[in-house]
Rosetta silent file (secondary structure, phi, psi, omega in degrees, C-alpha in Angstrom):
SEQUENCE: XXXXXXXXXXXXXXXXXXXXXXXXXXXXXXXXXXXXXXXXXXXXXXXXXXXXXXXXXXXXXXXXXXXXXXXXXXXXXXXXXXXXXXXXXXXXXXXXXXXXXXXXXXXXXXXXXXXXXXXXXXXXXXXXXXXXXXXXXXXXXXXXXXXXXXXXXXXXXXXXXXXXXXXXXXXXXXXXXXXXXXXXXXXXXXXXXXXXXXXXXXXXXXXXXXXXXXXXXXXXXXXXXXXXXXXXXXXXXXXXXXXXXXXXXXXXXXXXXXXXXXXXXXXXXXXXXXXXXXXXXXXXXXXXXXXXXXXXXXXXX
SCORE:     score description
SCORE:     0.000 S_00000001
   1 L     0.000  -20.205 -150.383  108.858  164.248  112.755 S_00000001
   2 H  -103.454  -11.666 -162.359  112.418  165.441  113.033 S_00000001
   3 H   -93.188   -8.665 -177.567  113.169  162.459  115.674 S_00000001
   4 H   -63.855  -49.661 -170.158  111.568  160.180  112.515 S_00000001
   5 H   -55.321  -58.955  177.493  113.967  161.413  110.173 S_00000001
   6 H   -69.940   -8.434  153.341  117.008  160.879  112.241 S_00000001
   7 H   -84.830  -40.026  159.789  116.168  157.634  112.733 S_00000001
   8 H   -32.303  -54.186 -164.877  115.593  156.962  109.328 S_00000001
   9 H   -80.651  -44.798  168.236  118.808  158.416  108.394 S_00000001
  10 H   -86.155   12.189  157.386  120.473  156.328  110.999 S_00000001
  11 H   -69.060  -69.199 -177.913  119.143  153.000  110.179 S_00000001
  12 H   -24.632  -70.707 -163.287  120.356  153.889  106.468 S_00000001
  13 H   -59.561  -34.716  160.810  123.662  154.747  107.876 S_00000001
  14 H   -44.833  -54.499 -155.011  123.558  151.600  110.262 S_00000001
  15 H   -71.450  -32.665 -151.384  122.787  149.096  106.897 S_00000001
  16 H   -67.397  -34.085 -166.978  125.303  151.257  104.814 S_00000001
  17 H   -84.411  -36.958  175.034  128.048  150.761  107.573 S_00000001
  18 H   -73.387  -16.591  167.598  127.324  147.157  107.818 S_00000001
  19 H   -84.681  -11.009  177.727  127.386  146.178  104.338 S_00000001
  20 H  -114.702   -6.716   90.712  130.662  147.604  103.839 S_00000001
  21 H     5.005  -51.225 -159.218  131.931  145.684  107.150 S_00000001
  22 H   -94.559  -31.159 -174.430  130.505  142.687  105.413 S_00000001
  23 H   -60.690  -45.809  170.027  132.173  143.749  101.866 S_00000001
  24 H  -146.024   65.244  175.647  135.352  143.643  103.089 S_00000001
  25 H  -106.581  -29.900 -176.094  135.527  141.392  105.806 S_00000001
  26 H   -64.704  -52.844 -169.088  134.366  138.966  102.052 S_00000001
  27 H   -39.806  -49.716  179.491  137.125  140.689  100.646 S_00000001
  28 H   -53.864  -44.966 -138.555  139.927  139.932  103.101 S_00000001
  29 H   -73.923  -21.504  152.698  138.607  136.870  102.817 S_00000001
  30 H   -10.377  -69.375 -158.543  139.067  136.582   98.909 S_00000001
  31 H   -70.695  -61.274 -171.424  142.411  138.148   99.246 S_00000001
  32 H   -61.932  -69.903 -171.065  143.957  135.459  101.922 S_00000001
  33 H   -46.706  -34.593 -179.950  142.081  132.254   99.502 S_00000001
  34 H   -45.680  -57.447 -119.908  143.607  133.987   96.048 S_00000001
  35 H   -73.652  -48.528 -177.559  146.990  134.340   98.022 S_00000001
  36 H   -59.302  -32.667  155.099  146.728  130.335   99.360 S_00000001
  37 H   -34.038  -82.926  179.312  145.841  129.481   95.464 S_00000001
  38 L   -52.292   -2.545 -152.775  148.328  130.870   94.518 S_00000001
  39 L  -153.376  -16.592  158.970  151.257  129.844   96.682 S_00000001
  40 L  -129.112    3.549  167.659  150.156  126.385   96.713 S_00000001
  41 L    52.128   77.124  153.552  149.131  125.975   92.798 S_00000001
  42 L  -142.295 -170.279 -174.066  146.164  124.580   92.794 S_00000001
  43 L   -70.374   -9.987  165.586  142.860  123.614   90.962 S_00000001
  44 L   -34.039  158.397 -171.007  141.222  125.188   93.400 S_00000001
  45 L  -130.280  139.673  157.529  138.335  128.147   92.581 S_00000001
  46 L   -45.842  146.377  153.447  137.484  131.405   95.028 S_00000001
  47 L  -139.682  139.268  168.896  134.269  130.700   96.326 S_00000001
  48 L  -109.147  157.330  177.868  132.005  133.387   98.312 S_00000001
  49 L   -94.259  -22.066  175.101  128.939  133.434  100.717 S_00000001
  50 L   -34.100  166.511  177.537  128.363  137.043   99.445 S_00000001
  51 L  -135.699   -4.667 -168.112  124.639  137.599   97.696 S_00000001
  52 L   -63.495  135.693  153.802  126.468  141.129   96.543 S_00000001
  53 H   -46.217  -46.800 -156.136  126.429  141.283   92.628 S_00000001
  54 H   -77.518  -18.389  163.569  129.639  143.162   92.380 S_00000001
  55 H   -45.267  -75.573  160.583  131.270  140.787   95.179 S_00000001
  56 H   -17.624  -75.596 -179.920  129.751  137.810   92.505 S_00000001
  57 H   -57.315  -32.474 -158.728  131.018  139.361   89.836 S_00000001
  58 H   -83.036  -46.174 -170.996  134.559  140.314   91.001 S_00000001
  59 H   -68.841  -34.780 -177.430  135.407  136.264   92.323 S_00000001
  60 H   -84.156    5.600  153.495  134.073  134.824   88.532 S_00000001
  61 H   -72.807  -40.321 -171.738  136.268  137.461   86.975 S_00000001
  62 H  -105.180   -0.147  156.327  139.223  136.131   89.193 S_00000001
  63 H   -56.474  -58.909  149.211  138.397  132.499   88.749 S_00000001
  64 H   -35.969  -53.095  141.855  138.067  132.741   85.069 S_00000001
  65 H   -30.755  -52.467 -154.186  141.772  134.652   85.535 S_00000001
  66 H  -106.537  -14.686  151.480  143.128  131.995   87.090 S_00000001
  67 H   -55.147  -42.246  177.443  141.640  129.351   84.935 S_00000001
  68 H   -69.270  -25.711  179.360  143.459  130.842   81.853 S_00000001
  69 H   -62.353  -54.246 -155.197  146.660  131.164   83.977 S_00000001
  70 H   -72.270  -44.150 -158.698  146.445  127.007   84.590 S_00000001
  71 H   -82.119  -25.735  150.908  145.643  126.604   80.899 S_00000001
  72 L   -92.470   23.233 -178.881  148.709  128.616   79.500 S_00000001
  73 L   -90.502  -50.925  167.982  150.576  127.412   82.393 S_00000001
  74 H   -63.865  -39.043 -176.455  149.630  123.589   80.875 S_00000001
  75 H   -83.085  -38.230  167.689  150.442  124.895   77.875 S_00000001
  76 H   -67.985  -44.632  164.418  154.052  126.251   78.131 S_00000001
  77 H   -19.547  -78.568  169.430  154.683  122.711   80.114 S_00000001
  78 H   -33.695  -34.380  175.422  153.389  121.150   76.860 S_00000001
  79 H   -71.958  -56.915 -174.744  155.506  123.464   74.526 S_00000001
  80 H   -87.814    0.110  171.082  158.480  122.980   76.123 S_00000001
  81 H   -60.755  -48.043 -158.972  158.404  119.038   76.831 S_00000001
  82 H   -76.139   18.519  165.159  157.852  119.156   72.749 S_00000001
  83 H   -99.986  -75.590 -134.575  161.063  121.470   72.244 S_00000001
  84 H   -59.457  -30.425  176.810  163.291  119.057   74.680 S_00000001
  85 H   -82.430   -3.851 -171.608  161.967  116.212   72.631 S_00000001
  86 H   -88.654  -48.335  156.078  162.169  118.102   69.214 S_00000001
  87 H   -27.484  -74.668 -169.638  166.060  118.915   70.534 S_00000001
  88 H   -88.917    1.899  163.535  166.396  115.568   70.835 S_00000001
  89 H   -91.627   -2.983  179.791  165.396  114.103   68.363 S_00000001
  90 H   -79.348  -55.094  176.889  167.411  116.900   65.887 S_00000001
  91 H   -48.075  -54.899  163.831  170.737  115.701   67.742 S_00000001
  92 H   -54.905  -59.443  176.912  170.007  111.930   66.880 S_00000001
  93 H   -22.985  -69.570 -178.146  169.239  112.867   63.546 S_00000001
  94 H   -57.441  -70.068  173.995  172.166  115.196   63.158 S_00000001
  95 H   -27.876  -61.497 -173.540  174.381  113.072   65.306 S_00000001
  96 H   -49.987  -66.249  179.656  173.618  109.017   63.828 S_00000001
  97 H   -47.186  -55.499  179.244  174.954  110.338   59.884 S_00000001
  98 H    -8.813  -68.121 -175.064  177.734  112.502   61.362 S_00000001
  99 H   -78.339  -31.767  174.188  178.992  109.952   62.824 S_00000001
 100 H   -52.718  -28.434 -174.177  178.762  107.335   60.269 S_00000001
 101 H   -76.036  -55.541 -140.651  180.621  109.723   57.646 S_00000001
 102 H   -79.783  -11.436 -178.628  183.233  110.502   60.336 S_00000001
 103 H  -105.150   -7.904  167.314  183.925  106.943   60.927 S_00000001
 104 H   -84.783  -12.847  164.248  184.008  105.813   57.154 S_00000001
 105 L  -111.895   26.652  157.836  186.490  108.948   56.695 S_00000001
 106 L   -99.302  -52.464  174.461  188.703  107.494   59.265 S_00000001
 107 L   -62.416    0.390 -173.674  188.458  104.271   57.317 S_00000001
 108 L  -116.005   16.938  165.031  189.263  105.760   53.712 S_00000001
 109 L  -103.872   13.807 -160.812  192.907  107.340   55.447 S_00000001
 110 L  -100.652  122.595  146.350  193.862  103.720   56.236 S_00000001
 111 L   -13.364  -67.196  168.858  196.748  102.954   53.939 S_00000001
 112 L   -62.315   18.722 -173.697  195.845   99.358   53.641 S_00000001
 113 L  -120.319  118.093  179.401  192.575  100.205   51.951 S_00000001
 114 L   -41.455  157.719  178.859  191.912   98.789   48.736 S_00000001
 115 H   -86.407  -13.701 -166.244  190.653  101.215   45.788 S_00000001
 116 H  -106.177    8.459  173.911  187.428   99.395   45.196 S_00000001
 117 H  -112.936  -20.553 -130.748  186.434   99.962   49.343 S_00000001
 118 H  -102.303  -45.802 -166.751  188.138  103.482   49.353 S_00000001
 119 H   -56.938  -60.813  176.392  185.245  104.334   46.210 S_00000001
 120 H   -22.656  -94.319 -175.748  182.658  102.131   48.533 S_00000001
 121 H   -35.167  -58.564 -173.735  183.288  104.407   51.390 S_00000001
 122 H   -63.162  -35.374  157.841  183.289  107.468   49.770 S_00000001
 123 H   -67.971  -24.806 -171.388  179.493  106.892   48.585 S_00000001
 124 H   -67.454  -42.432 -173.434  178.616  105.535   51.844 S_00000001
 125 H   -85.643  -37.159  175.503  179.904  109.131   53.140 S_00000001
 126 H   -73.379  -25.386  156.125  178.394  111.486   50.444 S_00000001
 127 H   -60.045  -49.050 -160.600  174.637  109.502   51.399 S_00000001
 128 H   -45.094  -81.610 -114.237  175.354  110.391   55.113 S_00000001
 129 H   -86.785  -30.451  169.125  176.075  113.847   53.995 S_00000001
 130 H   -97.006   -2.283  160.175  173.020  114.168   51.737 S_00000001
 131 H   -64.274  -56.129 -171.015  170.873  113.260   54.804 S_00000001
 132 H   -48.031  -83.287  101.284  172.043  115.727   56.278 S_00000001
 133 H    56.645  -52.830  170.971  171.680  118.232   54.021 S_00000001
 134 H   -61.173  -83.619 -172.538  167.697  117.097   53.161 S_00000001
 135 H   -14.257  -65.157 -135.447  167.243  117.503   57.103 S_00000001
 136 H   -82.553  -49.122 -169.854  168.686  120.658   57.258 S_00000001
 137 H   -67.726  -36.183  170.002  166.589  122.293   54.139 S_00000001
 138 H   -42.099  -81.519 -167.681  163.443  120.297   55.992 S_00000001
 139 H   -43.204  -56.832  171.504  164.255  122.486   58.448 S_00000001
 140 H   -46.655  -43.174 -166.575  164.648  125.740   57.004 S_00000001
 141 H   -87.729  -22.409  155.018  161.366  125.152   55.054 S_00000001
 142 H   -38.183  -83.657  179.170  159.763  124.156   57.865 S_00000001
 143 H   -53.288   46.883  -57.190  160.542  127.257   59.908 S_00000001
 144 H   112.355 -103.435  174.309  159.595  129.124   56.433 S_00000001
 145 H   -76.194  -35.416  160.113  156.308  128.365   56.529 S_00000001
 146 L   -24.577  -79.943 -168.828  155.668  128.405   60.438 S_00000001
 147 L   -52.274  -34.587  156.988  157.083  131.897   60.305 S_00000001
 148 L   113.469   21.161  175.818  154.366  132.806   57.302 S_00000001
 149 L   -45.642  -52.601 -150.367  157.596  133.226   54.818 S_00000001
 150 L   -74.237  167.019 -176.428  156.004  131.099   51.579 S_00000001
 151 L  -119.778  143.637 -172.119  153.478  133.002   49.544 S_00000001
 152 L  -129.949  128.961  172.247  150.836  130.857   48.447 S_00000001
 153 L   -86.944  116.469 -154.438  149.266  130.956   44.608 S_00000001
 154 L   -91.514  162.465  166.948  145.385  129.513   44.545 S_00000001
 155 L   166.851  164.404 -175.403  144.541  128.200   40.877 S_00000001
 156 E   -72.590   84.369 -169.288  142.971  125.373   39.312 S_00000001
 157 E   -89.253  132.595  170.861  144.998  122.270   39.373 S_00000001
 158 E   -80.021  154.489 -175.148  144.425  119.054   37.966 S_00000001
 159 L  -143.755    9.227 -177.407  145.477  117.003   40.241 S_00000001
 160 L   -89.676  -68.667 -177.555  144.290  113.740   38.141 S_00000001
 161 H  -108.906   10.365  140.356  147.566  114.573   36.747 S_00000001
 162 H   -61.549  -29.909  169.021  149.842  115.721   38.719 S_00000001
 163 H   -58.294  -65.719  170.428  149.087  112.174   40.564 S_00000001
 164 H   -36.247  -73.190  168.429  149.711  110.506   37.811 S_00000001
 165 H   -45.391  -45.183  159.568  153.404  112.293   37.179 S_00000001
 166 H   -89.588    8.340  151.046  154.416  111.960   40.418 S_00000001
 167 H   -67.558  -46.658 -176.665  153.509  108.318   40.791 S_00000001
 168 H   -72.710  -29.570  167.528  155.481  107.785   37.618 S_00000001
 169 L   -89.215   -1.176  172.052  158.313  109.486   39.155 S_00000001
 170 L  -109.613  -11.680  166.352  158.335  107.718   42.227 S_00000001
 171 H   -34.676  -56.181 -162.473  157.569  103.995   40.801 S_00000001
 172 H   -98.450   55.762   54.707  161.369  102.874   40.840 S_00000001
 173 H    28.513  -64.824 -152.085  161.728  103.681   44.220 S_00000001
 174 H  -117.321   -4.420  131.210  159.019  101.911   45.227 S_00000001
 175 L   -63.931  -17.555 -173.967  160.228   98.942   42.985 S_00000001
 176 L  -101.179  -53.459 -176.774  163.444   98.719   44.417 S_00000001
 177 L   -59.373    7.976 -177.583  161.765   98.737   47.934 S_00000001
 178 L    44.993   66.187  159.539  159.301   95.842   46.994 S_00000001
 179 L   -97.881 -177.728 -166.586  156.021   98.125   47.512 S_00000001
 180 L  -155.058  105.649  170.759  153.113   96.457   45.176 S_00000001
 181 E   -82.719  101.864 -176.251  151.591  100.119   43.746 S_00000001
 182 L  -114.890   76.390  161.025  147.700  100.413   43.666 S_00000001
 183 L   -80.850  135.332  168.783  146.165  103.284   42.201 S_00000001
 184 E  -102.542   99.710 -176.883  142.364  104.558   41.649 S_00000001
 185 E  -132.399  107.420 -160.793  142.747  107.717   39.709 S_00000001
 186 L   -81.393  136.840 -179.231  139.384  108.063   37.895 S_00000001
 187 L   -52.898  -24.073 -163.436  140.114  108.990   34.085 S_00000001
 188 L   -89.731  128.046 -176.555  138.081  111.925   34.202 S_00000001
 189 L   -45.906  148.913  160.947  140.262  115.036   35.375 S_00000001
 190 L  -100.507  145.728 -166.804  139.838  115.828   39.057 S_00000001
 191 E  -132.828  163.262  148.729  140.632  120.090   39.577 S_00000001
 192 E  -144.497  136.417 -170.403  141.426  121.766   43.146 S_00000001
 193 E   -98.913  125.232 -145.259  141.852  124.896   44.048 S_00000001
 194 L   175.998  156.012  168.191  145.074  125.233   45.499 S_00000001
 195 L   -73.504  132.865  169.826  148.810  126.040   45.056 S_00000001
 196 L   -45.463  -49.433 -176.267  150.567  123.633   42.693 S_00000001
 197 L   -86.295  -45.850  124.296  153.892  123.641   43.818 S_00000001
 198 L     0.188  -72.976 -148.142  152.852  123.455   47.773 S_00000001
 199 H   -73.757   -9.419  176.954  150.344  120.765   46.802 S_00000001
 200 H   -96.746   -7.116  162.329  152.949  118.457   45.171 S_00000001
 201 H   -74.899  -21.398 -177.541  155.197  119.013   48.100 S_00000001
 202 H   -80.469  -27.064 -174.328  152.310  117.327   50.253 S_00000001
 203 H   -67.748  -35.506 -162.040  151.970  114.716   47.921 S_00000001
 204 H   -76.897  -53.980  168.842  155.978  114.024   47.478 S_00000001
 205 H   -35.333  -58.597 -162.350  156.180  114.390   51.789 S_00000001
 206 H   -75.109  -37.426 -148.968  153.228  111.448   52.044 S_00000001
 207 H  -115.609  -38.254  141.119  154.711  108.906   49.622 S_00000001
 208 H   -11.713  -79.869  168.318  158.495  109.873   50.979 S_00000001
 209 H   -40.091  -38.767  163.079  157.019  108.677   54.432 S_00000001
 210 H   -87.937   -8.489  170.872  155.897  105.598   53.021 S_00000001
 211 H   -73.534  -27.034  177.992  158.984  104.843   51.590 S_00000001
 212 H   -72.964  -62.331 -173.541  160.862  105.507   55.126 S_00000001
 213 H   -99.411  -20.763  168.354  158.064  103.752   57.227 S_00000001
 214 L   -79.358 -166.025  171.554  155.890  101.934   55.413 S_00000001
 215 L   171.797  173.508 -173.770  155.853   98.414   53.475 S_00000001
 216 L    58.277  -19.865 -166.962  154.780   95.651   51.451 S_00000001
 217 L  -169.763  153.308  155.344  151.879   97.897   49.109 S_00000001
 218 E  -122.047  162.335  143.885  151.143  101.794   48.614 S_00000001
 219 L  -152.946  124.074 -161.574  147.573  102.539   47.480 S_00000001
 220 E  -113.685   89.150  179.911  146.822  105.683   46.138 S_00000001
 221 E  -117.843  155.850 -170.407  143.069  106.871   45.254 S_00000001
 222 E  -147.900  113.676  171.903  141.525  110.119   44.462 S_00000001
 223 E   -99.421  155.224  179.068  138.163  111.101   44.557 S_00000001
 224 L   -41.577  -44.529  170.683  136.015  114.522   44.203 S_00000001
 225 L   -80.262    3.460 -178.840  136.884  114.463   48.343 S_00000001
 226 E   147.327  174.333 -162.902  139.931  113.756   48.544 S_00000001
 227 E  -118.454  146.839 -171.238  143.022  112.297   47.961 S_00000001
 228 E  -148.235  139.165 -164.996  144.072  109.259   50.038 S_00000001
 229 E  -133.905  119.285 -177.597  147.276  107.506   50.242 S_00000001
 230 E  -119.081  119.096  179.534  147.119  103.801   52.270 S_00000001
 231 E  -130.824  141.055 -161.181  150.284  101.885   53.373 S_00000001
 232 L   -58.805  165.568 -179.836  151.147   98.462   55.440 S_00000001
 233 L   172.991   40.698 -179.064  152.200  100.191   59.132 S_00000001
 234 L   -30.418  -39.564 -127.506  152.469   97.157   62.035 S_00000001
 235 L  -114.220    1.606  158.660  154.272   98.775   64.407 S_00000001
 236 L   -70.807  106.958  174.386  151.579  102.310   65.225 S_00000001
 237 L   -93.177 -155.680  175.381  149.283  102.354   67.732 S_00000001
 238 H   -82.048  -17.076  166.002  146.599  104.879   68.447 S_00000001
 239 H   -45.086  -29.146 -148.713  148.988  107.320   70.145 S_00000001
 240 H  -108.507  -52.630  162.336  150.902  107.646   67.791 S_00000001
 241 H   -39.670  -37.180  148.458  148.389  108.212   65.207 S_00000001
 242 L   -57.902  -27.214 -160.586  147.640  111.295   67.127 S_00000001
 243 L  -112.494  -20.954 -166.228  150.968  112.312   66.978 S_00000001
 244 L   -23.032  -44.505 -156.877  152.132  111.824   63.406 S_00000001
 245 L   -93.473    8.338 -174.492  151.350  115.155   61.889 S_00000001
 246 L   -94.441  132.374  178.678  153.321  116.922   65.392 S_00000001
 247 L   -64.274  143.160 -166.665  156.635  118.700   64.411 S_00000001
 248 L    14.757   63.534  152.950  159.644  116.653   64.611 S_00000001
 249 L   -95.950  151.611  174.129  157.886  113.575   65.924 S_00000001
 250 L  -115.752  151.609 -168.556  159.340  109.921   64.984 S_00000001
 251 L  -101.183   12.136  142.280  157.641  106.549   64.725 S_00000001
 252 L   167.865   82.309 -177.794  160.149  105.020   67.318 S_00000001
 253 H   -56.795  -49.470 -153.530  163.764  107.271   67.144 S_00000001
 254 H   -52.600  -56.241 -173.045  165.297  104.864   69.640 S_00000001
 255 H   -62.869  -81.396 -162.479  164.066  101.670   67.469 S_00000001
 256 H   -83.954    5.896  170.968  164.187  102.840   63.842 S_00000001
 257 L    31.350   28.970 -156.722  166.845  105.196   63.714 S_00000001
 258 L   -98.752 -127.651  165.598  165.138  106.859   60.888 S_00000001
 259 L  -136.097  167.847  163.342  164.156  110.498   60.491 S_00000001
 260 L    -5.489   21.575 -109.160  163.100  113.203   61.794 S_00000001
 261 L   -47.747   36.039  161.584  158.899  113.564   61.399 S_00000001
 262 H   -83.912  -13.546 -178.844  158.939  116.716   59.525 S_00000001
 263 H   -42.519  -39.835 -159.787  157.665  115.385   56.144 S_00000001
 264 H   -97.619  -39.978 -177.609  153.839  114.873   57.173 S_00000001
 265 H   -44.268  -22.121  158.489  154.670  118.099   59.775 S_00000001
 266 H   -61.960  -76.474 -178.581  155.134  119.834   56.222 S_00000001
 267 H   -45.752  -64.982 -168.313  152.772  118.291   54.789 S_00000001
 268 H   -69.396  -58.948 -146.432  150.112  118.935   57.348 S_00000001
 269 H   -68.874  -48.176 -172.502  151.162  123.131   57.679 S_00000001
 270 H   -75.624  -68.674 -167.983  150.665  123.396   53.297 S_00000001
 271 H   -50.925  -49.233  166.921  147.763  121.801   53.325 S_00000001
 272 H   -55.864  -29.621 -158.746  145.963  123.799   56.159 S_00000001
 273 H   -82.883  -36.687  176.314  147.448  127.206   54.778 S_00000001
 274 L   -79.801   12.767  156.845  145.778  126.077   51.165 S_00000001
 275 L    79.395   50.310  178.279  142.662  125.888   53.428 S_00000001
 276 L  -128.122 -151.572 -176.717  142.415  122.326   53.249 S_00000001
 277 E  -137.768  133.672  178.163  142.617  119.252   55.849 S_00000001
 278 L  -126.260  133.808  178.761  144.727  116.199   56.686 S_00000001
 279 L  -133.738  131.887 -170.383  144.025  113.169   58.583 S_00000001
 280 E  -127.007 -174.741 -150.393  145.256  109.780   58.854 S_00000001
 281 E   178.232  155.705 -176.370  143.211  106.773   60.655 S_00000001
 282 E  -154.142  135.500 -159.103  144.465  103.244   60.684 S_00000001
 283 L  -119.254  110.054 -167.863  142.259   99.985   60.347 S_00000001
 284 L    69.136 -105.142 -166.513  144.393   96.805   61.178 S_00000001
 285 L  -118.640  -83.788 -129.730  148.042   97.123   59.526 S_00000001
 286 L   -63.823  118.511  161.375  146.724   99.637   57.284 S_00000001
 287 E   -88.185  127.140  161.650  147.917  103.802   57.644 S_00000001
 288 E  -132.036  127.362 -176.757  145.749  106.152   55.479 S_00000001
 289 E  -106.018  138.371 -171.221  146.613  109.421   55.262 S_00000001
 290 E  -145.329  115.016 -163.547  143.832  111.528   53.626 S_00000001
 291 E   -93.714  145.900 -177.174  144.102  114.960   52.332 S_00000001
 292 E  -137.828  123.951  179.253  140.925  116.893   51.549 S_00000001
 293 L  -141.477  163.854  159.769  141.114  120.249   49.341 S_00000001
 294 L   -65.037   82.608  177.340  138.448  122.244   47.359 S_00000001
 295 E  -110.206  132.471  160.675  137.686  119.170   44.718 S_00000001
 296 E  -145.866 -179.229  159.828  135.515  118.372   41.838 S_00000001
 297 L  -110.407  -23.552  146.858  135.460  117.031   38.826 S_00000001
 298 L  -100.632   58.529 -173.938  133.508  119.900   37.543 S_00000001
 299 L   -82.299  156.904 -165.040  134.913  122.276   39.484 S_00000001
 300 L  -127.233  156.558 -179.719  135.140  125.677   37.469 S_00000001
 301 L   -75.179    0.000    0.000  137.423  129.123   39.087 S_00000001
């Protein structure tokens, strides 16, 4: 009986020594395949021959590790392409006006300069100067809201007439530009619940943007789902449509020498924070940008 036992006990001690031989001869082998991962950065995954759970468990614990590693690894890439291009596109900005003022205030010290060019020049340098100056508050308000600065007040806004009022204040504008102005504004109030001042900043941002990039027509309708603002737009493709609403993106800086993209990048941040949604979609020549907030026409607080 006693020679039973000790064999018993030293098969046990046999499997016991060999599974932990086998544990971390898997281990080593883990350890060398992380190390090779890691040192040659790739998509590779651990894989084991083990049947052990905790063996099992421990490589989809360090797979799952090293997936999230690639994916904020991809992601800081991503971050920081969009700062060198958000750099550079702040430097044209800043840079194109600078320079235009600085070379029209070289031209208004010229002796030889008539009083009726000398005036000329001097508005041509005080527009530069109020580019700037819009940029620069874009920016601050940007960064503002990013940062979780603005406080936002919900109430019940007509927005049937707030449409109205800011259509009426942006009409000669959009007369002097040759737009052709089409509005659908149903007579019956429309309400949303939303900040006021915020939501006419999204509105003022969107029709701003068509004045910079768009042409030939605006058309501006507003329904219990939303409000949708459609403008002429040749020169977008679908990339780009993707990108609109992306902080300090431009519809061609090189080409159009225009501004900056924060307007719909505004525009996009107030609307999600008043818990709504913006999207734009483009069907031929046509851009439609389409904001959707918490609308009715009987909606009640």
């Amino acid at each position: 009986m006693m020679y039973l036992i000790c064999a018993v006990l030293a098969l046990t001690l046999a499997a016991s020594l060999l599974r932990l031989f086998l544990l971390k001869r898997e281990l080593r082998h883990l350890t060398q395949s992380l190390e090779q991962i890691i040192q040659t950065d790739t998509n590779v995954q651990l894989t084991t021959t083990s049947l052990d759970g905790n063996i099992l468990a421990f490589t989809k614990a360090i797979n799952d590790a090293l997936e999230e590693s690639r994916h904020n690894h991809f992601e800081r890439q991503r971050t920081e392409a969009a700062l060198k291009r958000a750099i550079t596109n702040i430097s044209h900005d800043l840079r194109t006006p600078l320079t235009s003022a600085k070379g029209y205030m070289q031209l208004m010290g010229s002796e030889s300069l008539d009083e009726q060019d000398r005036v000329q020049y001097a508005q041509i340098v005080q527009g530069r100067l109020d580019t700037l100056s819009e940029l620069m508050d874009a920016l601050f308000e940007f960064s503002r809201i990013t940062e979780g600065e603005l406080e936002f007040e919900s109430q019940k806004v007509d927005v049937s007439s707030l449409l109205r009022s800011l259509l009426s204040e942006a009409y000669p504008d959009l007369e002097e530009k040759g737009f052709r102005l089409e509005v659908d504004i149903p007579n019956e109030s429309i309400y949303c619940i939303c900040d006021e001042v915020y939501l006419k900043r999204v509105v003022q941002n969107l029709i701003k943007n068509v004045l910079v990039h768009g042409r030939d027509y605006m058309r501006v309708s507003l329904t219990d789902d939303a409000l949708e603002i459609t403008n002429a737009a040749d020169d977008l493709d679908r990339l780009e449509i993707d990108q609109i609403f992306d902080r300090f993106y431009t519809f061609d800086a090189s080409r159009s020498g225009k501004n900056t993209g924060l307007g719909l990048a505004i525009a996009k941040e107030l609307t999600t924070r008043m818990g709504g949604r913006i999207t734009a979609s483009r069907e031929g020549s046509a851009l439609s940008v389409r904001v959707e907030l918490p609308c009715g026409s009987n909606l009640v607080q």
